[in-house]
CHARMM internal coordinates of N, CA and C (Angstrom, degrees):
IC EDIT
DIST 1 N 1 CA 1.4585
DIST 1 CA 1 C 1.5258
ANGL 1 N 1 CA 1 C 107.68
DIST 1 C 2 N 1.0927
ANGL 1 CA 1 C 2 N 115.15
DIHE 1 N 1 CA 1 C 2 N 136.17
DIST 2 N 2 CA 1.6303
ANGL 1 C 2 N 2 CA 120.84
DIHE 1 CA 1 C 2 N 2 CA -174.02
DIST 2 CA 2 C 1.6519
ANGL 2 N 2 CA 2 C 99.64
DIHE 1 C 2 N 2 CA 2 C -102.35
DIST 2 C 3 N 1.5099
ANGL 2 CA 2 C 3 N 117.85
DIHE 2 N 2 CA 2 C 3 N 155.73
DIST 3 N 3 CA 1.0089
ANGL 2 C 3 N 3 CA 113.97
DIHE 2 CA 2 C 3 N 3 CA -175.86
DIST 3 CA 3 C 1.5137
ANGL 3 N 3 CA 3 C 130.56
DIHE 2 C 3 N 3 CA 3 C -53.18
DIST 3 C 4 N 1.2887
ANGL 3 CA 3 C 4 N 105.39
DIHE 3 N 3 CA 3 C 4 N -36.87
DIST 4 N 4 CA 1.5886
ANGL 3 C 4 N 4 CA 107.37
DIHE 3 CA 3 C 4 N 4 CA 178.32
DIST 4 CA 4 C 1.2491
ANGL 4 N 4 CA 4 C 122.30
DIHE 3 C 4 N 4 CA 4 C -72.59
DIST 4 C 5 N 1.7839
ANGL 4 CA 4 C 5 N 114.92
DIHE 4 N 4 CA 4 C 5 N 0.42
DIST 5 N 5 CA 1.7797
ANGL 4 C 5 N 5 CA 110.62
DIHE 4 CA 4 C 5 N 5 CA 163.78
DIST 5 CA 5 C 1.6359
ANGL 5 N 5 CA 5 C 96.69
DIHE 4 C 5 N 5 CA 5 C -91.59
DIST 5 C 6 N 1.1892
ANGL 5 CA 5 C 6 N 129.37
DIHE 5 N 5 CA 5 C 6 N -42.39
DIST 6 N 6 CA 1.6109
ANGL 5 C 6 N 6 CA 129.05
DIHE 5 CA 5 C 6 N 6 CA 176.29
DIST 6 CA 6 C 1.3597
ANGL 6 N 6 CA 6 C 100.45
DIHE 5 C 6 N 6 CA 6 C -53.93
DIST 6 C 7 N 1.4025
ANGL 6 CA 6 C 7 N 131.95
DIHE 6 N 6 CA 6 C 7 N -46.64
DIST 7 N 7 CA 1.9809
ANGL 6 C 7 N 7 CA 126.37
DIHE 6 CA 6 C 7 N 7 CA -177.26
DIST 7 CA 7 C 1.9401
ANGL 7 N 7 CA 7 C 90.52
DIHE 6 C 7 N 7 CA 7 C -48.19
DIST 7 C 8 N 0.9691
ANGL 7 CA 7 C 8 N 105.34
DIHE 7 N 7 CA 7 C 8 N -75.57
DIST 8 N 8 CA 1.6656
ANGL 7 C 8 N 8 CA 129.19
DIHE 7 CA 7 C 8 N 8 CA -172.18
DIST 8 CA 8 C 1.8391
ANGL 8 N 8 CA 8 C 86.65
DIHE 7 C 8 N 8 CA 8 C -35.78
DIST 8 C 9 N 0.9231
ANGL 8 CA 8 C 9 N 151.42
DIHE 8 N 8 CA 8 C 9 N -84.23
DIST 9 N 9 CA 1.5077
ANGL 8 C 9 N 9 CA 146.56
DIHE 8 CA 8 C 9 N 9 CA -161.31
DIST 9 CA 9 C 1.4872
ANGL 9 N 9 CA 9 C 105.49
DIHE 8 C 9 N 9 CA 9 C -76.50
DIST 9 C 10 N 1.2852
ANGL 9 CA 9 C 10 N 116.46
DIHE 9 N 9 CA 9 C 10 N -2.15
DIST 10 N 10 CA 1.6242
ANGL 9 C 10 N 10 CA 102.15
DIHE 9 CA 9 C 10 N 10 CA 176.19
DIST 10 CA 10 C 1.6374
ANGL 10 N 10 CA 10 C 98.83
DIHE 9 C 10 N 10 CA 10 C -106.35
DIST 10 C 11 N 1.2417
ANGL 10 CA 10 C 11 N 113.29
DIHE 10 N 10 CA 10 C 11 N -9.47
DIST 11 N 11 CA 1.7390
ANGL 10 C 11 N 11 CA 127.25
DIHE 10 CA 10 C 11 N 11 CA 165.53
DIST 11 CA 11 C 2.0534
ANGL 11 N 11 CA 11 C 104.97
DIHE 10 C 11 N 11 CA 11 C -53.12
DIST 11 C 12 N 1.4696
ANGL 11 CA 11 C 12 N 106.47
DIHE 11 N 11 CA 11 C 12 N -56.45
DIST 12 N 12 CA 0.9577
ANGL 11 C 12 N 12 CA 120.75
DIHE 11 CA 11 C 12 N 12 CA -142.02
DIST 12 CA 12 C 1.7138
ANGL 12 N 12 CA 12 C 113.28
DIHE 11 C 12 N 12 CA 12 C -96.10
DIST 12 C 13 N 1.7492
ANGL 12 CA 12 C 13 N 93.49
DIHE 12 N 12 CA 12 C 13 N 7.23
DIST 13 N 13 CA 1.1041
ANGL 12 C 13 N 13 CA 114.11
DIHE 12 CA 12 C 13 N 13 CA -139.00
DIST 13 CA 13 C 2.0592
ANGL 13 N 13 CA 13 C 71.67
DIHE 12 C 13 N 13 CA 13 C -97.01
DIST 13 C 14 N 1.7287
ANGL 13 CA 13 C 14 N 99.70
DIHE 13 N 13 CA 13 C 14 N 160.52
DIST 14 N 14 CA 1.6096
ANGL 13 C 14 N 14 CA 89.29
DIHE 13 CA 13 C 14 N 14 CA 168.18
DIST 14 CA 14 C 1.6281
ANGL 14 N 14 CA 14 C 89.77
DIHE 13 C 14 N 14 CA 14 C -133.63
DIST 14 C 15 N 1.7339
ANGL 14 CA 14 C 15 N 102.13
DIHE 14 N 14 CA 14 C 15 N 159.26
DIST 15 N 15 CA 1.5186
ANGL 14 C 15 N 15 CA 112.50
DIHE 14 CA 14 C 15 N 15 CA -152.36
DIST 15 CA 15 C 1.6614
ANGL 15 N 15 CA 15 C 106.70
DIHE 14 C 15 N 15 CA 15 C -61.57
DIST 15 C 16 N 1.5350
ANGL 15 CA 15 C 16 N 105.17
DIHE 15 N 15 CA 15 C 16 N 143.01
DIST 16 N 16 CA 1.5544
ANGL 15 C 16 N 16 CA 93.36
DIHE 15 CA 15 C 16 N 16 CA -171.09
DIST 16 CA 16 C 1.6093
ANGL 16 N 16 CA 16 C 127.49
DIHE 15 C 16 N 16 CA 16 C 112.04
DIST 16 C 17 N 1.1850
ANGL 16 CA 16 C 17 N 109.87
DIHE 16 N 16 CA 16 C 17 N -32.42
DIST 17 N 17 CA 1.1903
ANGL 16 C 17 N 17 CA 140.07
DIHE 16 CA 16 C 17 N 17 CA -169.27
DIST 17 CA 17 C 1.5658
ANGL 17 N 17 CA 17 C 123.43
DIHE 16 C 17 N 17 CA 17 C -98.79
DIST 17 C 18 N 1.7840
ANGL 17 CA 17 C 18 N 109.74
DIHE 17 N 17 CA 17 C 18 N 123.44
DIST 18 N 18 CA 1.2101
ANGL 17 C 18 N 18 CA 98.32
DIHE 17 CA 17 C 18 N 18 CA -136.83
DIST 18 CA 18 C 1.9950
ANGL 18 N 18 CA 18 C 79.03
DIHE 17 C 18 N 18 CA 18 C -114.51
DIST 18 C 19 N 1.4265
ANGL 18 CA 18 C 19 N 104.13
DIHE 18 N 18 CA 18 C 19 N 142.83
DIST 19 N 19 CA 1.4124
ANGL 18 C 19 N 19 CA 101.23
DIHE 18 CA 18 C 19 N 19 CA 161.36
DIST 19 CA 19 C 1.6242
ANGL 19 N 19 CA 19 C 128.39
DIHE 18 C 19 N 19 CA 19 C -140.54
DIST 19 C 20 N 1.4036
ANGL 19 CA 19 C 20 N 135.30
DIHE 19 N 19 CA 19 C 20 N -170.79
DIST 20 N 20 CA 0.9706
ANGL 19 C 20 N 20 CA 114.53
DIHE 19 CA 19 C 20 N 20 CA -172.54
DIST 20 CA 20 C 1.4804
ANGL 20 N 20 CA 20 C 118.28
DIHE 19 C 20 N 20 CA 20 C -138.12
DIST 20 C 21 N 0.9853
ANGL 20 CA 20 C 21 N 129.23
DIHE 20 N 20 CA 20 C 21 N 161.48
DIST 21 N 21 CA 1.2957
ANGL 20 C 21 N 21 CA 126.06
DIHE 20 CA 20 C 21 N 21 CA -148.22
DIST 21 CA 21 C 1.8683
ANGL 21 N 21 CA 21 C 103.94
DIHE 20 C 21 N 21 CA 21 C -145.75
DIST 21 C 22 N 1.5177
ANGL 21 CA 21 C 22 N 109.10
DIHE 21 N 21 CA 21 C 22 N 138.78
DIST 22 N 22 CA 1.0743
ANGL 21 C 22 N 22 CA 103.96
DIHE 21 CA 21 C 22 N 22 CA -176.57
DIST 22 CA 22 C 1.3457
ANGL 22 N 22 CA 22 C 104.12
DIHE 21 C 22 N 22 CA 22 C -125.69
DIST 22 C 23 N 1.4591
ANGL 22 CA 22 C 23 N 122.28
DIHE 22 N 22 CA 22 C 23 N 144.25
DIST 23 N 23 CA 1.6451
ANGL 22 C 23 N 23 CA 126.53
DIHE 22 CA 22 C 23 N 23 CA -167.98
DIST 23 CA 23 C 1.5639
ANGL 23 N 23 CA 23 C 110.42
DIHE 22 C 23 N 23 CA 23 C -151.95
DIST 23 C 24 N 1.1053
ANGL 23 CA 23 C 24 N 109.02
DIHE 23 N 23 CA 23 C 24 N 138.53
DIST 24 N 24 CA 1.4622
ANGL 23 C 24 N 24 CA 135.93
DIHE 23 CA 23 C 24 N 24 CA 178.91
DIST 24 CA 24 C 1.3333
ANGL 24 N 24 CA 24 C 106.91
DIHE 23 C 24 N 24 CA 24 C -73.34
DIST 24 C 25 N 1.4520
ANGL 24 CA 24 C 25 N 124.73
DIHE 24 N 24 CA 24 C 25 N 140.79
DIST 25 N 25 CA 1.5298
ANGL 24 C 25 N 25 CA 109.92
DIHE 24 CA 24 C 25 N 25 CA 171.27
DIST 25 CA 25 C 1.1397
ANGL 25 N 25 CA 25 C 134.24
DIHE 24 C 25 N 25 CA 25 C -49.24
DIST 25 C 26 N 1.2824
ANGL 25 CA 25 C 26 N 120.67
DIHE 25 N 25 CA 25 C 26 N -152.53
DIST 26 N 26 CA 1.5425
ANGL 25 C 26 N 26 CA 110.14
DIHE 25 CA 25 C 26 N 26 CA 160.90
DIST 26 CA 26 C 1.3741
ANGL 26 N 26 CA 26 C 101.30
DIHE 25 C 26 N 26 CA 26 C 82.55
DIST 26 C 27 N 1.7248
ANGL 26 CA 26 C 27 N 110.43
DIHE 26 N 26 CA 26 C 27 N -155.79
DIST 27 N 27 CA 1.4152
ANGL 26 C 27 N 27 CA 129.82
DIHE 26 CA 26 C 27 N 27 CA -137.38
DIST 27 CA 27 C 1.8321
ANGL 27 N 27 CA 27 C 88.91
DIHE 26 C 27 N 27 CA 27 C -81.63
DIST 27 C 28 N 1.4196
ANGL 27 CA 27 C 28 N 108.19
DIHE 27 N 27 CA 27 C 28 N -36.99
DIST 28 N 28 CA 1.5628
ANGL 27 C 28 N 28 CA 130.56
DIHE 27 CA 27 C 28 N 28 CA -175.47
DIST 28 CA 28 C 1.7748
ANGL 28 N 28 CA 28 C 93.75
DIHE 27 C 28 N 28 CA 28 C -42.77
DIST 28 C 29 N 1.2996
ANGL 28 CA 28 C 29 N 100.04
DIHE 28 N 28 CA 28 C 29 N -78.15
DIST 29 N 29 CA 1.4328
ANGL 28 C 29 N 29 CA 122.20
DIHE 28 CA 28 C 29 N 29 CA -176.05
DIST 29 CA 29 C 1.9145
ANGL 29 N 29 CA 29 C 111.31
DIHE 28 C 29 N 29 CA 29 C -29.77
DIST 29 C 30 N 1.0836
ANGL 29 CA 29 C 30 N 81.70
DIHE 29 N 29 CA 29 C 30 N -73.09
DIST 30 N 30 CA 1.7739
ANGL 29 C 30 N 30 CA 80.67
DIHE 29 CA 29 C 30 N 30 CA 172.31
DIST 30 CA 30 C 1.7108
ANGL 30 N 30 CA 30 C 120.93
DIHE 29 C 30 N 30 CA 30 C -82.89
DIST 30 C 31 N 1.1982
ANGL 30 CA 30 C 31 N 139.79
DIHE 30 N 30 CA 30 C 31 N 2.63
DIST 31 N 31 CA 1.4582
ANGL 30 C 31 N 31 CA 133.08
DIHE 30 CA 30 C 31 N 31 CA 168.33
DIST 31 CA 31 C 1.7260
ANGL 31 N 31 CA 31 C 90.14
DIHE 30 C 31 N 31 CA 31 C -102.99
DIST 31 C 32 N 1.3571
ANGL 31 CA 31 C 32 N 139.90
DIHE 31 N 31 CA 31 C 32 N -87.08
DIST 32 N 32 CA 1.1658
ANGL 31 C 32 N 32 CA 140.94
DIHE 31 CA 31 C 32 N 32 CA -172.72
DIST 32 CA 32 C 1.7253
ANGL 32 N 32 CA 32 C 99.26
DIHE 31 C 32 N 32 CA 32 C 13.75
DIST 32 C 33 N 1.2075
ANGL 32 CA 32 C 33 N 103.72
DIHE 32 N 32 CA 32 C 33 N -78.14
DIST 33 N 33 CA 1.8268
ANGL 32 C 33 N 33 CA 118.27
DIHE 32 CA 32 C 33 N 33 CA -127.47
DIST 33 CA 33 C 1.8089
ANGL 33 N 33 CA 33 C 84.31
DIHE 32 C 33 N 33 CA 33 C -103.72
DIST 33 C 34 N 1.3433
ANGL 33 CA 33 C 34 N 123.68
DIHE 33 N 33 CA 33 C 34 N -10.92
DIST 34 N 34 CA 1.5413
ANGL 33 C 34 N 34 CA 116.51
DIHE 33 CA 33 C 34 N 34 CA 163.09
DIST 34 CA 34 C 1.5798
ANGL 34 N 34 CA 34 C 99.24
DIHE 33 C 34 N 34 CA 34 C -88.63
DIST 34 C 35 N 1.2571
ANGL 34 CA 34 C 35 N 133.93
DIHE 34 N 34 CA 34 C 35 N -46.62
DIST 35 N 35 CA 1.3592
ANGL 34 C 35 N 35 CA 119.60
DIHE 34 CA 34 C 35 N 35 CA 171.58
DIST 35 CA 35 C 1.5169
ANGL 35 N 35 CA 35 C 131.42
DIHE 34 C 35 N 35 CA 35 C -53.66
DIST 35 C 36 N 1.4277
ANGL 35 CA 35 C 36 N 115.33
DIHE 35 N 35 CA 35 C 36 N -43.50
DIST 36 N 36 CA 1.6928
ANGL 35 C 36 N 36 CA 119.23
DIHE 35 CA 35 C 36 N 36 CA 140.03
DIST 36 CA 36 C 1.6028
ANGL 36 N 36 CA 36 C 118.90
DIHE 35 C 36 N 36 CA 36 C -3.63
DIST 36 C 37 N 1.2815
ANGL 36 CA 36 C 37 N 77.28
DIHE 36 N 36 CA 36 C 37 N -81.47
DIST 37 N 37 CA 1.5796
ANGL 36 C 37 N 37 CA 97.35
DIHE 36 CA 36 C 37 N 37 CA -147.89
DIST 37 CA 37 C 1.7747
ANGL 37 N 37 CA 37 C 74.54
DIHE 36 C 37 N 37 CA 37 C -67.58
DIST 37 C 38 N 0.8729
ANGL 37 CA 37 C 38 N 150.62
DIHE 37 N 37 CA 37 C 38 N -65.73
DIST 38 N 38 CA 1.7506
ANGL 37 C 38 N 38 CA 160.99
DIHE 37 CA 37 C 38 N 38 CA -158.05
DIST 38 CA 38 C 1.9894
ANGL 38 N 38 CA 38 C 92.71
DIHE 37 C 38 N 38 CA 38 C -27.84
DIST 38 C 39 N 1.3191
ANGL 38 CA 38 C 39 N 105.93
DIHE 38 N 38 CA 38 C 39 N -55.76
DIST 39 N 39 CA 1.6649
ANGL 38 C 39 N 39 CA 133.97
DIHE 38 CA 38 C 39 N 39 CA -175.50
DIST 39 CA 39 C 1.4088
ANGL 39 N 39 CA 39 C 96.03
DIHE 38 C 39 N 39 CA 39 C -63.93
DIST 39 C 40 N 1.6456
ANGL 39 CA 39 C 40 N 139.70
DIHE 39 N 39 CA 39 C 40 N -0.53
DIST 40 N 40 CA 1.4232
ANGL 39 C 40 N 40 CA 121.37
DIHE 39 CA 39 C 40 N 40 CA -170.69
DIST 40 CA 40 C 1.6881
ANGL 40 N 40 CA 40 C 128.02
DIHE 39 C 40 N 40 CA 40 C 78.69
DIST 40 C 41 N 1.1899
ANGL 40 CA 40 C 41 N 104.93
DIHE 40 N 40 CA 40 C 41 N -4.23
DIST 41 N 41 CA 2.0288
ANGL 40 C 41 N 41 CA 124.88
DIHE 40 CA 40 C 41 N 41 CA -173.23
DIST 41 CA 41 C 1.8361
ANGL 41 N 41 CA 41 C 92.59
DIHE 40 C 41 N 41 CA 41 C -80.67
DIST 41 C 42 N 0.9314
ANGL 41 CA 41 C 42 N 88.95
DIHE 41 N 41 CA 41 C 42 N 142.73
DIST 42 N 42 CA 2.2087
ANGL 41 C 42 N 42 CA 101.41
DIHE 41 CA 41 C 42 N 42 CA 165.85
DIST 42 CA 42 C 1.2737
ANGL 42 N 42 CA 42 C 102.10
DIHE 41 C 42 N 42 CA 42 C -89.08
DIST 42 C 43 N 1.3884
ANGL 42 CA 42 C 43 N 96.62
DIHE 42 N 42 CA 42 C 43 N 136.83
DIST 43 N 43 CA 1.8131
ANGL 42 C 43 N 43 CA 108.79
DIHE 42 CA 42 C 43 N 43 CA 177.61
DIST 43 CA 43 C 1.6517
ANGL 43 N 43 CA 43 C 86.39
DIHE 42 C 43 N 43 CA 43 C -91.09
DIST 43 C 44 N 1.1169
ANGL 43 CA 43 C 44 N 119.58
DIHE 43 N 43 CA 43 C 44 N 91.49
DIST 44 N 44 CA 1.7095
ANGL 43 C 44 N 44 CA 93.58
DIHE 43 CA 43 C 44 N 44 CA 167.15
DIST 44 CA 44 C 1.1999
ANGL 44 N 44 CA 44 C 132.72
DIHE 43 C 44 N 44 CA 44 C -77.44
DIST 44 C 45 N 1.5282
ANGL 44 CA 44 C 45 N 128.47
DIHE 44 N 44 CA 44 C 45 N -27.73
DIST 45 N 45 CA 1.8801
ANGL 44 C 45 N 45 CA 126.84
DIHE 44 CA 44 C 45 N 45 CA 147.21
DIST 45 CA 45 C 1.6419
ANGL 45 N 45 CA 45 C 98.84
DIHE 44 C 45 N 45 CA 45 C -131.75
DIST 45 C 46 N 1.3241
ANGL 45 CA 45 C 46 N 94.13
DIHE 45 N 45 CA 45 C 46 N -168.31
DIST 46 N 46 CA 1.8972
ANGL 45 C 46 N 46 CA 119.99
DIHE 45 CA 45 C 46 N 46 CA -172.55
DIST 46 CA 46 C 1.5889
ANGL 46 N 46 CA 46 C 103.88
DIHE 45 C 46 N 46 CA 46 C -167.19
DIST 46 C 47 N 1.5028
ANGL 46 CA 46 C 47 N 122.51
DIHE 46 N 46 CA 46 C 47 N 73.99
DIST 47 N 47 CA 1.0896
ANGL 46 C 47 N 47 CA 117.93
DIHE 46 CA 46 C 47 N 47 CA 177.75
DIST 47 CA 47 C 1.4614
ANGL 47 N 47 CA 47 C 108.02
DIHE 46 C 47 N 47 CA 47 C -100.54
DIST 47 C 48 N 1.8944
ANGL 47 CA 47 C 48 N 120.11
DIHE 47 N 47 CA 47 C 48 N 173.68
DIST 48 N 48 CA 0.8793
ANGL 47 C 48 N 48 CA 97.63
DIHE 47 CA 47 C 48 N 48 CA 173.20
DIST 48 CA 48 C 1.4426
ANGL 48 N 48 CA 48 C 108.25
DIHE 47 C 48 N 48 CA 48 C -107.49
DIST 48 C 49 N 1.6903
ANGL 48 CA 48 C 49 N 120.50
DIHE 48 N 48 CA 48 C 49 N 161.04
DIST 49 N 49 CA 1.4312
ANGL 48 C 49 N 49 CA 109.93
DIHE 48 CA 48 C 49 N 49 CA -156.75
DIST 49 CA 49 C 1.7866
ANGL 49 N 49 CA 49 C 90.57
DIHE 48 C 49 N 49 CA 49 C -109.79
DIST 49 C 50 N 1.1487
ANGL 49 CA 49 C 50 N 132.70
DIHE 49 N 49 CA 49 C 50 N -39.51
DIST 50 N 50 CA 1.5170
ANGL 49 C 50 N 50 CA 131.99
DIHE 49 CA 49 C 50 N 50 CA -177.92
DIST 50 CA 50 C 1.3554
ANGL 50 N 50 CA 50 C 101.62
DIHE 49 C 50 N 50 CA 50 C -153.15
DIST 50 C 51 N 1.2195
ANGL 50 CA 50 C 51 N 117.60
DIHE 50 N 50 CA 50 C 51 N 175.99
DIST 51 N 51 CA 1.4361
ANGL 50 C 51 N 51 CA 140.79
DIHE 50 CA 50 C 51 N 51 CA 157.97
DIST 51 CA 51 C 1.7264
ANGL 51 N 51 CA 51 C 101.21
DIHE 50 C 51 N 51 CA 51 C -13.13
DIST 51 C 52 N 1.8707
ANGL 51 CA 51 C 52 N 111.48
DIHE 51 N 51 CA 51 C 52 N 101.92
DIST 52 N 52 CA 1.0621
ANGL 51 C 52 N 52 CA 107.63
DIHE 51 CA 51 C 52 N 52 CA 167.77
DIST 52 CA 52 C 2.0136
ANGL 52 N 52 CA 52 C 121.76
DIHE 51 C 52 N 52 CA 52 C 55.06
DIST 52 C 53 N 0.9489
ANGL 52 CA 52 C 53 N 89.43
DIHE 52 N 52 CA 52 C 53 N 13.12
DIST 53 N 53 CA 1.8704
ANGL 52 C 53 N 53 CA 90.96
DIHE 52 CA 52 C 53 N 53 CA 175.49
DIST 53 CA 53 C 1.3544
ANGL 53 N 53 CA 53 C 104.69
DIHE 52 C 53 N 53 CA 53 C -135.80
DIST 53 C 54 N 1.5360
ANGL 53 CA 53 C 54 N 130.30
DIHE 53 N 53 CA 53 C 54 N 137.81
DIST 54 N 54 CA 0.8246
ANGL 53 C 54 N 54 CA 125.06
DIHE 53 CA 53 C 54 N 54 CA -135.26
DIST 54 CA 54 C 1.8477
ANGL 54 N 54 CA 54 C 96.78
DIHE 53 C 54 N 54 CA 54 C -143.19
DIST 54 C 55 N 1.2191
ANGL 54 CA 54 C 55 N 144.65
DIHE 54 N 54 CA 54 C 55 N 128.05
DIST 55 N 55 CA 1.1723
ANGL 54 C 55 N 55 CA 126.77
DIHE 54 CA 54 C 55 N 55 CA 174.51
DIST 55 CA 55 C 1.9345
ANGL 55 N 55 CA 55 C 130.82
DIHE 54 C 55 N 55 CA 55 C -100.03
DIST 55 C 56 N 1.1102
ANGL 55 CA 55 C 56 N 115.48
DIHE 55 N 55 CA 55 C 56 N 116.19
DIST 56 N 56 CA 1.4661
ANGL 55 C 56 N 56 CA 99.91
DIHE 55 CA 55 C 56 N 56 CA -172.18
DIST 56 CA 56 C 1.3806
ANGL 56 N 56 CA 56 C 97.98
DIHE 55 C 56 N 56 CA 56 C -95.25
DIST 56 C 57 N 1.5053
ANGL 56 CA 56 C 57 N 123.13
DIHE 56 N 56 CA 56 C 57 N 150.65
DIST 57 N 57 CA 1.3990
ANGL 56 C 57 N 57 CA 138.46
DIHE 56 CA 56 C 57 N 57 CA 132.20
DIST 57 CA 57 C 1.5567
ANGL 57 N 57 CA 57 C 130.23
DIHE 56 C 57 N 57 CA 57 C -90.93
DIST 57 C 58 N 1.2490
ANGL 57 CA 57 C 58 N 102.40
DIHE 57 N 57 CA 57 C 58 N 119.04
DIST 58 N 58 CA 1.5683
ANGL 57 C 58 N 58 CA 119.73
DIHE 57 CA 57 C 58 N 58 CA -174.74
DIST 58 CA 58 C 1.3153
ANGL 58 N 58 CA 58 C 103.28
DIHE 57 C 58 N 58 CA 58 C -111.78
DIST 58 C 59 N 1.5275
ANGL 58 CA 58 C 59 N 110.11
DIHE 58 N 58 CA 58 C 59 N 151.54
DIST 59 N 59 CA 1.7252
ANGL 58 C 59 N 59 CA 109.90
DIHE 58 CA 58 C 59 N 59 CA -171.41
DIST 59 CA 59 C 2.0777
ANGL 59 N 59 CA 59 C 78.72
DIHE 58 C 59 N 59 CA 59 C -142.60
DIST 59 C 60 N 1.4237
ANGL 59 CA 59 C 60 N 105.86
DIHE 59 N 59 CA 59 C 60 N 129.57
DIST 60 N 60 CA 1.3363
ANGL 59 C 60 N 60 CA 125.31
DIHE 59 CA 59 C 60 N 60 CA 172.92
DIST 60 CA 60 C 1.3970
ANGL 60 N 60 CA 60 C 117.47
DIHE 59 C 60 N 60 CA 60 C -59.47
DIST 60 C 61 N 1.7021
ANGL 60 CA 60 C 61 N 152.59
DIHE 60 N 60 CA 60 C 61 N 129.00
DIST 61 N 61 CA 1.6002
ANGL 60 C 61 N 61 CA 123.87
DIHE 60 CA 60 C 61 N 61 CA -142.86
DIST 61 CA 61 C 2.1312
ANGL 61 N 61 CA 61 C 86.00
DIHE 60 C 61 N 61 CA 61 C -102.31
DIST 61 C 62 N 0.5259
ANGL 61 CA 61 C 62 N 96.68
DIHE 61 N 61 CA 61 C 62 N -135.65
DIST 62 N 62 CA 1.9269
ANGL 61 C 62 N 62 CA 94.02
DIHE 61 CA 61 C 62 N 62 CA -165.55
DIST 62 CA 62 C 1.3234
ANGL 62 N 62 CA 62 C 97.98
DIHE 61 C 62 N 62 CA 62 C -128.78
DIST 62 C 63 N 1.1159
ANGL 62 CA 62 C 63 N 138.57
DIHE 62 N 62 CA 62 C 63 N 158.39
DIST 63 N 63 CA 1.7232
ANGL 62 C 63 N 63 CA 137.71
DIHE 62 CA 62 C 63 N 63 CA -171.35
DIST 63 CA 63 C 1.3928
ANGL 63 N 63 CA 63 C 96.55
DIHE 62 C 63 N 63 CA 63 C -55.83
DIST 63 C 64 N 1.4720
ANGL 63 CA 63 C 64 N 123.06
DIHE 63 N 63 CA 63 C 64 N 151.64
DIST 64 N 64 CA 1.6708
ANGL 63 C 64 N 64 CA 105.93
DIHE 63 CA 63 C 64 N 64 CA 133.17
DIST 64 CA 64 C 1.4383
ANGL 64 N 64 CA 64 C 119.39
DIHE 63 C 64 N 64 CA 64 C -88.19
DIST 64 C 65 N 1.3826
ANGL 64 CA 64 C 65 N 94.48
DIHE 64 N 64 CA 64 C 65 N 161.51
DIST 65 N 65 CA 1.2835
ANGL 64 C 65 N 65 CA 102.04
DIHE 64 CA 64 C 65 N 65 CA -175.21
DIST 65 CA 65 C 1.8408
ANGL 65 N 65 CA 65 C 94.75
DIHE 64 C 65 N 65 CA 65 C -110.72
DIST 65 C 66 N 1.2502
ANGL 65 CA 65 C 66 N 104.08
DIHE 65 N 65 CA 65 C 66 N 140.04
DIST 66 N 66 CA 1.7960
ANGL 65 C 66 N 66 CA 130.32
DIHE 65 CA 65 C 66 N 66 CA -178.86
DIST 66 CA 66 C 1.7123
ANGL 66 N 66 CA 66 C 98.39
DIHE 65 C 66 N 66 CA 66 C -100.26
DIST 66 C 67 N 1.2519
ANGL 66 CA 66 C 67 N 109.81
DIHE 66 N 66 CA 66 C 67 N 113.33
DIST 67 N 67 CA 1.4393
ANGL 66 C 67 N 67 CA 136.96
DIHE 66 CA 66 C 67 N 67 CA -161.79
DIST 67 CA 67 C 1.9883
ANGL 67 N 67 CA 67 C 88.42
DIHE 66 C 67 N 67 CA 67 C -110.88
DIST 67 C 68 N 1.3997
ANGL 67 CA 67 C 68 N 109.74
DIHE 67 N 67 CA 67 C 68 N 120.38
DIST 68 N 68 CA 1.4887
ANGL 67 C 68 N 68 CA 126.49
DIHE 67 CA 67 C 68 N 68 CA 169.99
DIST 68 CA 68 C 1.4328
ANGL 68 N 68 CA 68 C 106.95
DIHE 67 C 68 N 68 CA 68 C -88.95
DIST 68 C 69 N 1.3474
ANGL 68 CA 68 C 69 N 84.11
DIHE 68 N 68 CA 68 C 69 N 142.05
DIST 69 N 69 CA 1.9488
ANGL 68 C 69 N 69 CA 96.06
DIHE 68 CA 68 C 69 N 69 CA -179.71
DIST 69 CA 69 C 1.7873
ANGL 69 N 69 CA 69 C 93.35
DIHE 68 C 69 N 69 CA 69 C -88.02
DIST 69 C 70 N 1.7361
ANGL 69 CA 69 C 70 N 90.34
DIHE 69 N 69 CA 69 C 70 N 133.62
DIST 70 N 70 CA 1.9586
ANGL 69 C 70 N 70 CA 78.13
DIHE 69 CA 69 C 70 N 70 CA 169.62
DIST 70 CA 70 C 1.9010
ANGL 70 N 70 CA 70 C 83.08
DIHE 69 C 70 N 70 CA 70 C -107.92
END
COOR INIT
IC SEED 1 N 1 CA 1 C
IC BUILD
């Protein structure tokens, strides 16, 4: 999965919410799951699942909340 199908499911994603992602070695492997985390998302693992494919878990971070000065 290249990053711009993971942008597209981390869009769709609602805060809290953990999903998973499957990636090929290579260039995928190392930009994917640093761009993630780049966006504010938790890498929560990166194992590998078979031959060269690799699975990430991402968990969506929770809104912030914008606190007013009185």
């Amino acid at each position: 999965m290249t990053f711009v199908r993971a942008k597209l499911l981390m869009e769709r994603m609602k805060p809290g919410e953990v999903a998973e992602i499957l990636l090929s070695g290579g260039d995928p492997l190392e930009n994917v799951p640093r761009a993630i985390w780049e966006h504010g998302y938790e890498v929560i693992s990166l194992e590998l699942e078979s031959d060269d494919v690799f699975k990430l878990i991402i968990k969506k971070p929770p809104p912030v909340v914008k606190m007013s000065h009185s």
